[in-house]
mmCIF entry with sequence, helices, sheets and N, C-alpha, C, O atoms, coordinates in Angstrom:
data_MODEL
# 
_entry.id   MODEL 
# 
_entity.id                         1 
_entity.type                       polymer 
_entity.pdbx_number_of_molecules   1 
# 
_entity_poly.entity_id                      1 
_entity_poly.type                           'polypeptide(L)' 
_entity_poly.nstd_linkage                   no 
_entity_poly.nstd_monomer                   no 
_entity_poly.pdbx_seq_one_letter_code       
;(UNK)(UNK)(UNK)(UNK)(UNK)(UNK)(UNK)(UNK)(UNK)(UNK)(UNK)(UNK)(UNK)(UNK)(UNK)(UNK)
(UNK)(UNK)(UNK)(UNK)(UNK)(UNK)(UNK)(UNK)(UNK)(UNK)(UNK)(UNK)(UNK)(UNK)(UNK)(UNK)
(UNK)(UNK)(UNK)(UNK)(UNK)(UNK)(UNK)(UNK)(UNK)(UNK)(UNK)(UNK)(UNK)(UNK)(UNK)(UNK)
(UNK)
;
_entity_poly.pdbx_seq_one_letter_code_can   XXXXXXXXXXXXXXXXXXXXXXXXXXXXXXXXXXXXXXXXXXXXXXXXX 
_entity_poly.pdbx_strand_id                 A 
# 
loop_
_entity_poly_seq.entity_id 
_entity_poly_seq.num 
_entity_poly_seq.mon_id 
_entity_poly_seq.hetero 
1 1  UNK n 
1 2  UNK n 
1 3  UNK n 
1 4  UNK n 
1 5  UNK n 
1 6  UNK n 
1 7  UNK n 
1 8  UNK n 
1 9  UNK n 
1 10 UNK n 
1 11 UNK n 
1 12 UNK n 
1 13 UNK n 
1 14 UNK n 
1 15 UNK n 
1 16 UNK n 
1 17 UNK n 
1 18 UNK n 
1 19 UNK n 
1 20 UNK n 
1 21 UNK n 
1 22 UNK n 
1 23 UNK n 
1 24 UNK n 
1 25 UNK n 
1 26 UNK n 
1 27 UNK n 
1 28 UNK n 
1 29 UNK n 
1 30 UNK n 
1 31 UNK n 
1 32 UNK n 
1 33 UNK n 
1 34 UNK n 
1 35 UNK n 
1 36 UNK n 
1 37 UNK n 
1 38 UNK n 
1 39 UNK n 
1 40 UNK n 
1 41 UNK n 
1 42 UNK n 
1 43 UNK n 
1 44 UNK n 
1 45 UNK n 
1 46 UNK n 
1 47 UNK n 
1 48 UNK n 
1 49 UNK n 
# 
_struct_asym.id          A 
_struct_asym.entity_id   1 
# 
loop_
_struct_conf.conf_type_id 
_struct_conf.id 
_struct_conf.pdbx_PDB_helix_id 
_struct_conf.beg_label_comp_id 
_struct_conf.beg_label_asym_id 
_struct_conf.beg_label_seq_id 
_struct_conf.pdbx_beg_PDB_ins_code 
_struct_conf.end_label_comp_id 
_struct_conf.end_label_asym_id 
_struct_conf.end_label_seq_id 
_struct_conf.pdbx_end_PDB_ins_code 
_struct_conf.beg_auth_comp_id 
_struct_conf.beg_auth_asym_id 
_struct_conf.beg_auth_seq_id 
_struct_conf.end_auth_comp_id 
_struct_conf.end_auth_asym_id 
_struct_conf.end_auth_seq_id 
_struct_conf.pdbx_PDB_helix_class 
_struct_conf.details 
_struct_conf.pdbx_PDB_helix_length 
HELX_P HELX_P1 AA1 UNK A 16 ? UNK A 22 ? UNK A 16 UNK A 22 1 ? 7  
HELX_P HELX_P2 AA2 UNK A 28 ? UNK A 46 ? UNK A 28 UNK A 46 1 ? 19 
# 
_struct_conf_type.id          HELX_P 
_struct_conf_type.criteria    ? 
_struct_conf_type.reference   ? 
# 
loop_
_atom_site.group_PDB 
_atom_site.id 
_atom_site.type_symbol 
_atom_site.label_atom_id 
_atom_site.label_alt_id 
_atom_site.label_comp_id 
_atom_site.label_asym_id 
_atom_site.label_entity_id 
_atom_site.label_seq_id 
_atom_site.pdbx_PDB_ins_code 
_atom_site.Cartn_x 
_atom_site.Cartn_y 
_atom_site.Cartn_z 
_atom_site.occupancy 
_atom_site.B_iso_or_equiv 
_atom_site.pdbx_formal_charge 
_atom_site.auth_seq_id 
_atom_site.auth_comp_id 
_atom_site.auth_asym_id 
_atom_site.auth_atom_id 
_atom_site.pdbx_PDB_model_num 
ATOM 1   N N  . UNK A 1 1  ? -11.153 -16.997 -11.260 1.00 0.00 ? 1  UNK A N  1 
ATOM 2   C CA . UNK A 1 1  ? -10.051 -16.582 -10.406 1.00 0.00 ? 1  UNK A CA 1 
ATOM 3   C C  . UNK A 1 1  ? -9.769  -17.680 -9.386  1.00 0.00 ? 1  UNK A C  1 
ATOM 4   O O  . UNK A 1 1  ? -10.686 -18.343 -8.903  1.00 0.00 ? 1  UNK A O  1 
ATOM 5   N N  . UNK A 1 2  ? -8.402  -17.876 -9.044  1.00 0.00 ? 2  UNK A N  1 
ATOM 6   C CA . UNK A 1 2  ? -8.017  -18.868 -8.246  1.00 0.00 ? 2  UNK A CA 1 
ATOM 7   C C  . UNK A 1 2  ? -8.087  -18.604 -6.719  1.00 0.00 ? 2  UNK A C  1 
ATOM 8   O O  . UNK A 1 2  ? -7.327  -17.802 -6.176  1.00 0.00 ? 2  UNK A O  1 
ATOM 9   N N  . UNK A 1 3  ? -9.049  -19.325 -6.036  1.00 0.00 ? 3  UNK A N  1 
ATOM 10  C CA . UNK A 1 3  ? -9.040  -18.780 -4.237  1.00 0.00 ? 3  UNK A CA 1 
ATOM 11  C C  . UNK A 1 3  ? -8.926  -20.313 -3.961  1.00 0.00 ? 3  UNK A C  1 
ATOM 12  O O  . UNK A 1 3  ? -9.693  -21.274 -4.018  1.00 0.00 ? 3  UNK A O  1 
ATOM 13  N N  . UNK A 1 4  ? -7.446  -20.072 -3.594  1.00 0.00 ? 4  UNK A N  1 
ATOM 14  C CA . UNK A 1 4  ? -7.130  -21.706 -2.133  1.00 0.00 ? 4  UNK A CA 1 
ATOM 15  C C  . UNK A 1 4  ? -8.118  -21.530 -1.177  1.00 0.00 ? 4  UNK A C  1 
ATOM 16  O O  . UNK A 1 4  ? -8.610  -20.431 -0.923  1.00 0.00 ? 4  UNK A O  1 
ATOM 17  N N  . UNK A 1 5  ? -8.439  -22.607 -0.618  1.00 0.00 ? 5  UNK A N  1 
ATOM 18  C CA . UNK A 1 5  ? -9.011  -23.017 0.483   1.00 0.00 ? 5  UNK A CA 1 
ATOM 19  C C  . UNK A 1 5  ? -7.997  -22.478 1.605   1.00 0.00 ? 5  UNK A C  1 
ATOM 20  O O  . UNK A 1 5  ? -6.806  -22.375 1.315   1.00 0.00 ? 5  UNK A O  1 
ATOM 21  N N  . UNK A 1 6  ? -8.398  -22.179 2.712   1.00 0.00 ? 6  UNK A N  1 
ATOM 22  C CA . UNK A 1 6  ? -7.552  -21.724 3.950   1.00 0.00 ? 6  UNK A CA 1 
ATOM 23  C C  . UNK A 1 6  ? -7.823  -22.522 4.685   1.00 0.00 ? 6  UNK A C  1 
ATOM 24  O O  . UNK A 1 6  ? -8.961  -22.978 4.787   1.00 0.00 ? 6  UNK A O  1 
ATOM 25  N N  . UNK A 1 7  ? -6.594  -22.971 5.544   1.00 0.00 ? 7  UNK A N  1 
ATOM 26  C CA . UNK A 1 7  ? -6.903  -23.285 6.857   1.00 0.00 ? 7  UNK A CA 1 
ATOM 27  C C  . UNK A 1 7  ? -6.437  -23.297 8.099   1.00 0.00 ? 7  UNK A C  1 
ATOM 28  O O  . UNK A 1 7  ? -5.271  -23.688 8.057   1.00 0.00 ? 7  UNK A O  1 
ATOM 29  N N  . UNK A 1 8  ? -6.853  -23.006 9.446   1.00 0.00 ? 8  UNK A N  1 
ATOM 30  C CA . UNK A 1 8  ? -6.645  -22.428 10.220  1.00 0.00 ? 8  UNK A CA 1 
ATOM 31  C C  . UNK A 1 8  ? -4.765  -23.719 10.858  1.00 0.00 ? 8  UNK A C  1 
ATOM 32  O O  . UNK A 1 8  ? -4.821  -24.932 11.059  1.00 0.00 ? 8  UNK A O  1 
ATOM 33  N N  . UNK A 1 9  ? -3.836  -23.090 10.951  1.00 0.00 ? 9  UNK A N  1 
ATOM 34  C CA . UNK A 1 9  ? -2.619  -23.441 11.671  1.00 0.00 ? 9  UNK A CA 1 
ATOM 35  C C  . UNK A 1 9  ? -2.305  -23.373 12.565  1.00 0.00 ? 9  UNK A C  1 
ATOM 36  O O  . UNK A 1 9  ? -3.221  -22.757 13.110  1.00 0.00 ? 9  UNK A O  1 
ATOM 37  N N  . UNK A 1 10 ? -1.296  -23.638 13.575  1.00 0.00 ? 10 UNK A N  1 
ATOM 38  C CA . UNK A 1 10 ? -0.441  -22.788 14.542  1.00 0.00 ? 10 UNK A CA 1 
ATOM 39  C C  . UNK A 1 10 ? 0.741   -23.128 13.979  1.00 0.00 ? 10 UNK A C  1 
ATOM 40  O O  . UNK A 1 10 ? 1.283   -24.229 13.873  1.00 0.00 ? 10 UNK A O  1 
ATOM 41  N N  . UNK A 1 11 ? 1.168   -21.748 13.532  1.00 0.00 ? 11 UNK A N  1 
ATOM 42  C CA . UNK A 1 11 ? 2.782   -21.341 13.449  1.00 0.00 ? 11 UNK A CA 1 
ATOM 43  C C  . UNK A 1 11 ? 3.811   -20.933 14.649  1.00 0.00 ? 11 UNK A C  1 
ATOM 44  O O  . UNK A 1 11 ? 3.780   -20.082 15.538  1.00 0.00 ? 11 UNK A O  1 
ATOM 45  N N  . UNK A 1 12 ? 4.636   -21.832 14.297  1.00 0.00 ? 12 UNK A N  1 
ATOM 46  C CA . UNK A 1 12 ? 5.421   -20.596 15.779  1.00 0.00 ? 12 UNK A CA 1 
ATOM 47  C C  . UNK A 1 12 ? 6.518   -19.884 15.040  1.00 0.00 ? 12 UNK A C  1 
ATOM 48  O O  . UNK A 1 12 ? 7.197   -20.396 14.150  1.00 0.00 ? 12 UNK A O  1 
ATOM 49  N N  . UNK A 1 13 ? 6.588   -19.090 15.331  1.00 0.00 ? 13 UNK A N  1 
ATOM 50  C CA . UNK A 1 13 ? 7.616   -17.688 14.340  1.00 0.00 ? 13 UNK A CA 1 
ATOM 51  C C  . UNK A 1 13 ? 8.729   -17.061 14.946  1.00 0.00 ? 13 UNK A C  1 
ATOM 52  O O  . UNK A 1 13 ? 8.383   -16.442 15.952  1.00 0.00 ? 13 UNK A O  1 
ATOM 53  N N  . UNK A 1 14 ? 10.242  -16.975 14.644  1.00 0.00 ? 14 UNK A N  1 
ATOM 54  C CA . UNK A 1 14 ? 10.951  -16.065 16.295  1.00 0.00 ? 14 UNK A CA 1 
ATOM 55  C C  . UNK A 1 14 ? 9.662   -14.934 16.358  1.00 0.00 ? 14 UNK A C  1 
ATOM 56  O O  . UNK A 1 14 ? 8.599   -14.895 15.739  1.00 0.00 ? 14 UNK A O  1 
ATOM 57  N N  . UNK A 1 15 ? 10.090  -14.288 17.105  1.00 0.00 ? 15 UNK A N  1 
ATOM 58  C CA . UNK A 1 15 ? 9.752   -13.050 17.762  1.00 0.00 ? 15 UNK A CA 1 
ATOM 59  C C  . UNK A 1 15 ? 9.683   -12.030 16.935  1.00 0.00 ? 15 UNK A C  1 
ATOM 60  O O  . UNK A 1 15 ? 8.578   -11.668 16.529  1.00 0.00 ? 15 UNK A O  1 
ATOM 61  N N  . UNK A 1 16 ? 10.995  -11.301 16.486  1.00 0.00 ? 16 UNK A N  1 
ATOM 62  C CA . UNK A 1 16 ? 11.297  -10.635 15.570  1.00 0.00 ? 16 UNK A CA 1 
ATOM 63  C C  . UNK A 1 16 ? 10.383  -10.436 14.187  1.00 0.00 ? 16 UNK A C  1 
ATOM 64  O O  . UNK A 1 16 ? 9.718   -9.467  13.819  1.00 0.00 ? 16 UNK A O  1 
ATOM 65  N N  . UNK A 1 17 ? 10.652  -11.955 13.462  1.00 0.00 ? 17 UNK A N  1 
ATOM 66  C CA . UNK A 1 17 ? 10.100  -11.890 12.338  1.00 0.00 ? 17 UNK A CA 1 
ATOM 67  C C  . UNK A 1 17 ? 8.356   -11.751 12.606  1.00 0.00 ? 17 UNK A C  1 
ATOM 68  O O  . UNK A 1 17 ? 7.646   -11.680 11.603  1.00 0.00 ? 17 UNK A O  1 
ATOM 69  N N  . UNK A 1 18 ? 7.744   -11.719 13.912  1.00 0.00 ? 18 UNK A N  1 
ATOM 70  C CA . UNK A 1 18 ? 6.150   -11.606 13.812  1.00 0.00 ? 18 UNK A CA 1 
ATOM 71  C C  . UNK A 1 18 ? 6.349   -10.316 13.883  1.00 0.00 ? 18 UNK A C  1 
ATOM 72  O O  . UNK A 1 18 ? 5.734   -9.622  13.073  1.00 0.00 ? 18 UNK A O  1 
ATOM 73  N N  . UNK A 1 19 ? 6.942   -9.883  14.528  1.00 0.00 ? 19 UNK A N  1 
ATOM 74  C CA . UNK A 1 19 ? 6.616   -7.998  14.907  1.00 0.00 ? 19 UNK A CA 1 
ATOM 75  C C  . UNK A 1 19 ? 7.227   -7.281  13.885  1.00 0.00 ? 19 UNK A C  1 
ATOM 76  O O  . UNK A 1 19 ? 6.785   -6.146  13.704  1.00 0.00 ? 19 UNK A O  1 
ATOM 77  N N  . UNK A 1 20 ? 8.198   -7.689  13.123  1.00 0.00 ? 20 UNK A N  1 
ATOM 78  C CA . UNK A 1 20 ? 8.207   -7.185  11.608  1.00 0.00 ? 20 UNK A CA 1 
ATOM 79  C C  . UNK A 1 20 ? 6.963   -6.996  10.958  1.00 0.00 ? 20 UNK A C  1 
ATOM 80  O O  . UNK A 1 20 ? 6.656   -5.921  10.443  1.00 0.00 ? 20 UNK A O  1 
ATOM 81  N N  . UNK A 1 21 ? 6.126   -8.147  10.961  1.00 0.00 ? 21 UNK A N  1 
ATOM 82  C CA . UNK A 1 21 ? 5.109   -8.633  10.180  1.00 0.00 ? 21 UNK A CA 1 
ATOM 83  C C  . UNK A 1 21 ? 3.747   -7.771  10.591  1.00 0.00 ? 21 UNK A C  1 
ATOM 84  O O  . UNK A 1 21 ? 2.797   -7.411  9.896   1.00 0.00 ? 21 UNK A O  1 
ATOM 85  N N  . UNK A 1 22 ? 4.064   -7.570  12.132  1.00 0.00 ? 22 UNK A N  1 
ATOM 86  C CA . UNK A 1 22 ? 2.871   -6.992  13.143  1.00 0.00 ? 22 UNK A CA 1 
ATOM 87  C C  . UNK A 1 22 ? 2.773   -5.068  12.288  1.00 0.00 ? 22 UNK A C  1 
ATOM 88  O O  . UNK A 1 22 ? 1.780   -4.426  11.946  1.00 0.00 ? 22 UNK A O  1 
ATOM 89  N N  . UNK A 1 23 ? 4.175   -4.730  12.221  1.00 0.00 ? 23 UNK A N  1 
ATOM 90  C CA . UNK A 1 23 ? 4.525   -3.153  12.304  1.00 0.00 ? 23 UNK A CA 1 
ATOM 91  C C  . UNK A 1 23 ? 3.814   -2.586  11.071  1.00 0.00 ? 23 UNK A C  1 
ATOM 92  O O  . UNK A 1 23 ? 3.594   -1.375  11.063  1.00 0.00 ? 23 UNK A O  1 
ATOM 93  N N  . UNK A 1 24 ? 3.335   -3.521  9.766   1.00 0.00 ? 24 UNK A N  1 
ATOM 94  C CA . UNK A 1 24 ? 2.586   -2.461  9.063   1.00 0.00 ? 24 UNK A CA 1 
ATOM 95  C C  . UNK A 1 24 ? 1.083   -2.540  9.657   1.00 0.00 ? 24 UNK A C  1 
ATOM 96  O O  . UNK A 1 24 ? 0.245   -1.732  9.255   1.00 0.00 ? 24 UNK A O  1 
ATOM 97  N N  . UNK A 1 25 ? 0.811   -3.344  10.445  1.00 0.00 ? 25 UNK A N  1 
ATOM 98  C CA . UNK A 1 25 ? -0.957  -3.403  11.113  1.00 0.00 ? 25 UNK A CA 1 
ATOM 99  C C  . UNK A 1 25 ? -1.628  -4.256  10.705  1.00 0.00 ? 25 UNK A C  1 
ATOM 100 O O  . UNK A 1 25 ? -1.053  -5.215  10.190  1.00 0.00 ? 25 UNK A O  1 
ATOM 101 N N  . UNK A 1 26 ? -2.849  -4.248  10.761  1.00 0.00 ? 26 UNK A N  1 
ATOM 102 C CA . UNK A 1 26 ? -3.835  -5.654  10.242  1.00 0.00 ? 26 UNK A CA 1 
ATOM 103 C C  . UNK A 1 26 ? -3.427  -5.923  8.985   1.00 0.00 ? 26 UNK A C  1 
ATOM 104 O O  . UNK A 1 26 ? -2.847  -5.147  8.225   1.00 0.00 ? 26 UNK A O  1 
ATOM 105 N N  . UNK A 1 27 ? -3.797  -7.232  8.750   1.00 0.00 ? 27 UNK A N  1 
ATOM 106 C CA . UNK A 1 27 ? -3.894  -7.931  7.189   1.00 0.00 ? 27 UNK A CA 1 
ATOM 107 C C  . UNK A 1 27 ? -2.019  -8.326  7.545   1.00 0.00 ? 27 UNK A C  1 
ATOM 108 O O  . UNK A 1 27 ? -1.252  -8.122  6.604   1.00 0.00 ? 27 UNK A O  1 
ATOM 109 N N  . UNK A 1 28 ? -1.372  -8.904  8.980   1.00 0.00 ? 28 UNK A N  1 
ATOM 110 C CA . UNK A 1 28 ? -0.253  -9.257  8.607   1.00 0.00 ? 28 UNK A CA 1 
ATOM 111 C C  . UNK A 1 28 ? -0.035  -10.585 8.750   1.00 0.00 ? 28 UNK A C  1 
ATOM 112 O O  . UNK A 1 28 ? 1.068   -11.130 8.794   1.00 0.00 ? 28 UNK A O  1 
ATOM 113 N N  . UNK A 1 29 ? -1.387  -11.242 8.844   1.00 0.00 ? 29 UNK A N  1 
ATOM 114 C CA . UNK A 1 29 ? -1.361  -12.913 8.165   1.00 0.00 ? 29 UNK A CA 1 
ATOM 115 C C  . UNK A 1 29 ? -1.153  -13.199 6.716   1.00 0.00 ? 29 UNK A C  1 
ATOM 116 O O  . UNK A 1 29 ? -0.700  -14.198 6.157   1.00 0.00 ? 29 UNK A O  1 
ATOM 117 N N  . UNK A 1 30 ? -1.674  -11.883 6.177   1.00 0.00 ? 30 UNK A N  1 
ATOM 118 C CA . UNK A 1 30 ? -1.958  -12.300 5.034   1.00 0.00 ? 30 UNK A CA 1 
ATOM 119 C C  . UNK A 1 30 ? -0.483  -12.088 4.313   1.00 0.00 ? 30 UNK A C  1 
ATOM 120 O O  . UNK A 1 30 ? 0.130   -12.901 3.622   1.00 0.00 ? 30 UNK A O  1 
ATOM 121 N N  . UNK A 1 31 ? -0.113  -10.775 4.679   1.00 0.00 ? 31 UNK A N  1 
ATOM 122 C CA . UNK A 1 31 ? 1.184   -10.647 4.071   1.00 0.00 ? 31 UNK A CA 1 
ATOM 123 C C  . UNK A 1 31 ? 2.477   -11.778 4.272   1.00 0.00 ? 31 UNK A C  1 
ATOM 124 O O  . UNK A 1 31 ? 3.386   -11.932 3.457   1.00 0.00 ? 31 UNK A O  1 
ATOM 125 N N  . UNK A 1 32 ? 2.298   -12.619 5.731   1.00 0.00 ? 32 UNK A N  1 
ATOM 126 C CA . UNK A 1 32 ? 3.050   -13.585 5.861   1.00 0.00 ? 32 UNK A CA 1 
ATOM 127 C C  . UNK A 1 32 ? 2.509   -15.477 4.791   1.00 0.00 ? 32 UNK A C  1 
ATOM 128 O O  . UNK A 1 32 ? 3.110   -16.531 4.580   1.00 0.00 ? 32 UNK A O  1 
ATOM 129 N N  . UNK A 1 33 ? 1.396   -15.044 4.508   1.00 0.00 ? 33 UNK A N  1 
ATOM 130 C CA . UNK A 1 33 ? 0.919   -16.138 3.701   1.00 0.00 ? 33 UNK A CA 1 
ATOM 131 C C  . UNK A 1 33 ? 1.596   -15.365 2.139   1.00 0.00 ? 33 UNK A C  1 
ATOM 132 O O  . UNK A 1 33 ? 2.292   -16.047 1.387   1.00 0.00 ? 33 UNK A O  1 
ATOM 133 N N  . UNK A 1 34 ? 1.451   -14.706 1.998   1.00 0.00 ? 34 UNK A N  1 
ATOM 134 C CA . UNK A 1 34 ? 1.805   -13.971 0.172   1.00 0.00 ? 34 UNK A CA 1 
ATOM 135 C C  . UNK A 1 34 ? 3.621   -14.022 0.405   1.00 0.00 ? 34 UNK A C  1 
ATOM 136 O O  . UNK A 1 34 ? 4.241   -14.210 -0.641  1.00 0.00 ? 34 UNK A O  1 
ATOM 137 N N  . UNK A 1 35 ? 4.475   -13.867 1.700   1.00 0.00 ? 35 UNK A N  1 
ATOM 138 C CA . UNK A 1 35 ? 5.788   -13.932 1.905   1.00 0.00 ? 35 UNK A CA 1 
ATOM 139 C C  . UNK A 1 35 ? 6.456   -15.613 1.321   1.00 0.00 ? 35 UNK A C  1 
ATOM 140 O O  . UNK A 1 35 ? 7.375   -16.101 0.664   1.00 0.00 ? 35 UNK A O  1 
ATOM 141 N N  . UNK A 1 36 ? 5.131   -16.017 2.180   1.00 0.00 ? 36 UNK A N  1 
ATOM 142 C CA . UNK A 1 36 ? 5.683   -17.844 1.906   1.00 0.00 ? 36 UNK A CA 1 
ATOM 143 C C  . UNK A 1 36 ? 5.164   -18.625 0.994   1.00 0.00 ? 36 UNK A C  1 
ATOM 144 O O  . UNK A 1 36 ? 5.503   -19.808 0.986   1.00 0.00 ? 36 UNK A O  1 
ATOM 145 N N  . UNK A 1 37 ? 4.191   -18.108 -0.012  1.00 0.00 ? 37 UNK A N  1 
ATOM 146 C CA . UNK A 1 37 ? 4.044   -17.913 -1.322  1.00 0.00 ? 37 UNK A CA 1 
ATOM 147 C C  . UNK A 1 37 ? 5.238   -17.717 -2.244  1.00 0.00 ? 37 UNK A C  1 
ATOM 148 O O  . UNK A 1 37 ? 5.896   -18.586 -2.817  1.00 0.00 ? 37 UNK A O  1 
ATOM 149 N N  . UNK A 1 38 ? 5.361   -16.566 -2.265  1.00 0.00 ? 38 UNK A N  1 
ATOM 150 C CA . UNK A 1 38 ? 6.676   -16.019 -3.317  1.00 0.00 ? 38 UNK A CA 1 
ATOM 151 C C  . UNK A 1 38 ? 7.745   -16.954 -2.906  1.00 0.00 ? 38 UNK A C  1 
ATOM 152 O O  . UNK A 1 38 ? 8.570   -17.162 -3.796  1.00 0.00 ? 38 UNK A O  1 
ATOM 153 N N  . UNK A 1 39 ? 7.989   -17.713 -1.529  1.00 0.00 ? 39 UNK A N  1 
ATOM 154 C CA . UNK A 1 39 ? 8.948   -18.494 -1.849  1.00 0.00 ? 39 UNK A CA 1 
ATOM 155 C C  . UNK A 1 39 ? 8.428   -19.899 -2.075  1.00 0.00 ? 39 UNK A C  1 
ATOM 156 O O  . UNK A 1 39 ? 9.260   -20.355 -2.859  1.00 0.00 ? 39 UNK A O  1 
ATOM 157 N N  . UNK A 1 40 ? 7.753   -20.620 -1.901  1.00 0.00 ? 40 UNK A N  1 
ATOM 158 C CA . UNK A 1 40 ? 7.335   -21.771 -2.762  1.00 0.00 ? 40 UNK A CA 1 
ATOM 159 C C  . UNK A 1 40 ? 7.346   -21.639 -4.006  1.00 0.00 ? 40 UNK A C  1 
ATOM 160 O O  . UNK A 1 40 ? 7.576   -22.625 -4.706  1.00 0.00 ? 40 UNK A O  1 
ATOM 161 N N  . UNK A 1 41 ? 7.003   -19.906 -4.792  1.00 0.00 ? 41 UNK A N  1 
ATOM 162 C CA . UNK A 1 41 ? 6.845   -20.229 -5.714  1.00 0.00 ? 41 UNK A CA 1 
ATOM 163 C C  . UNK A 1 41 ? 8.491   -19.887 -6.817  1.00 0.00 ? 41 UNK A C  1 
ATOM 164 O O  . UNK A 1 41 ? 8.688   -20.092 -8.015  1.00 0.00 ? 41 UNK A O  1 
ATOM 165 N N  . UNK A 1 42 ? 9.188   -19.442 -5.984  1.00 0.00 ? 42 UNK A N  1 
ATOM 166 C CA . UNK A 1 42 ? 10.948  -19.512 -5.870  1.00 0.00 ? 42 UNK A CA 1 
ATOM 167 C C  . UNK A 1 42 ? 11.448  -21.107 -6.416  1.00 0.00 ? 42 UNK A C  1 
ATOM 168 O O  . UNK A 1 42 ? 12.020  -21.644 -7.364  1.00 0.00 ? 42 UNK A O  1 
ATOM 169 N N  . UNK A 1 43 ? 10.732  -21.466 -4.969  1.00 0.00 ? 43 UNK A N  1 
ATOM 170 C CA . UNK A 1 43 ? 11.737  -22.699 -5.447  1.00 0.00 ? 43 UNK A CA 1 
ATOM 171 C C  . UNK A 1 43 ? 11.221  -23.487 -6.237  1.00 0.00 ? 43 UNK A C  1 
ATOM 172 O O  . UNK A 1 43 ? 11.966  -24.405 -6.580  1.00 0.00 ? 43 UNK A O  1 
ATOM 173 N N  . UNK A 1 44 ? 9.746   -23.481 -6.866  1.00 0.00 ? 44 UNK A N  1 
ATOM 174 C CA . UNK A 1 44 ? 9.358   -24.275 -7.910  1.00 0.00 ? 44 UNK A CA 1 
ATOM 175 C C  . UNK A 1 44 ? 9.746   -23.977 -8.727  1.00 0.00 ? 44 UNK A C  1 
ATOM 176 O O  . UNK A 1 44 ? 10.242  -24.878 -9.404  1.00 0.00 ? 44 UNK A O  1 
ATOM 177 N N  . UNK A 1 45 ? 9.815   -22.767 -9.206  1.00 0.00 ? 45 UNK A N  1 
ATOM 178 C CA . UNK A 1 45 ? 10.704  -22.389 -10.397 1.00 0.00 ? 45 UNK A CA 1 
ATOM 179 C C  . UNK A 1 45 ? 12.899  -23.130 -10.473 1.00 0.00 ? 45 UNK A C  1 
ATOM 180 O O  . UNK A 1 45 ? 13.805  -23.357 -11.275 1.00 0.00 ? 45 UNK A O  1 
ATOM 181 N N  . UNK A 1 46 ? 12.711  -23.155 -9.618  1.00 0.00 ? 46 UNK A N  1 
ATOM 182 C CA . UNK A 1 46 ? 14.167  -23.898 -9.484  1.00 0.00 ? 46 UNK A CA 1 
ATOM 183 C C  . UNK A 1 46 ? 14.027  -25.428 -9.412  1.00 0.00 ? 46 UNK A C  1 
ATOM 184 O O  . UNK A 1 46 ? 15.124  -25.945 -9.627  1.00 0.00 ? 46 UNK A O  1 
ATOM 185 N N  . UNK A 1 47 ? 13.395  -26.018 -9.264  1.00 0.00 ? 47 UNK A N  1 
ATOM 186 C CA . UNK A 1 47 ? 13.175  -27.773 -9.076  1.00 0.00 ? 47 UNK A CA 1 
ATOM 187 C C  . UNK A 1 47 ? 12.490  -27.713 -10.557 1.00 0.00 ? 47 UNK A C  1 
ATOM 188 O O  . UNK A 1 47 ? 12.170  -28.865 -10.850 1.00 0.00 ? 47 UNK A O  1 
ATOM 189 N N  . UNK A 1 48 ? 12.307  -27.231 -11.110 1.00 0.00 ? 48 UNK A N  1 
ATOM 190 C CA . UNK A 1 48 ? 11.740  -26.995 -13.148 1.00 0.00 ? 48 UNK A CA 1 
ATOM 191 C C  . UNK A 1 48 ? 10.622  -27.645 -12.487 1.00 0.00 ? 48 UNK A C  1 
ATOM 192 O O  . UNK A 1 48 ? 10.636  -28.876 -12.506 1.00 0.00 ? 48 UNK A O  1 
ATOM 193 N N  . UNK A 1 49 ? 9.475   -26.950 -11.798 1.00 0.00 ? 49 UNK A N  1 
ATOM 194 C CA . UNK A 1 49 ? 8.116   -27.309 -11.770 1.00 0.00 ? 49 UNK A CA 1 
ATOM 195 C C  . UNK A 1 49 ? 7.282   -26.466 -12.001 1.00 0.00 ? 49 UNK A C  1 
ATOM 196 O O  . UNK A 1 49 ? 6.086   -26.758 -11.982 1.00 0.00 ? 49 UNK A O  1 
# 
């Protein structure tokens, strides 16, 4: 099974889009890492990679 390496960032985010992210509760790093996932993996599919 495939596990990336993590590593620690600072993002800065508006406002909005964290407390979107905040409102379902813990684990909403993760859901913002799996958000910006699905789009990397968007646009690789569009650049034919």
């Amino acid at each position: 099974m495939y596990k990336p390496v993590k590593r620690p960032v600072t993002l800065r985010l508006d406002a909005d889009v964290l407390a979107w992210f905040q409102r379902s509760g813990q684990g909403y790093q993760t859901r913002i890492n799996q958000a910006l996932r699905k789009a990397m993996s968007e646009e690789r599919k569009k650049a034919g990679e």
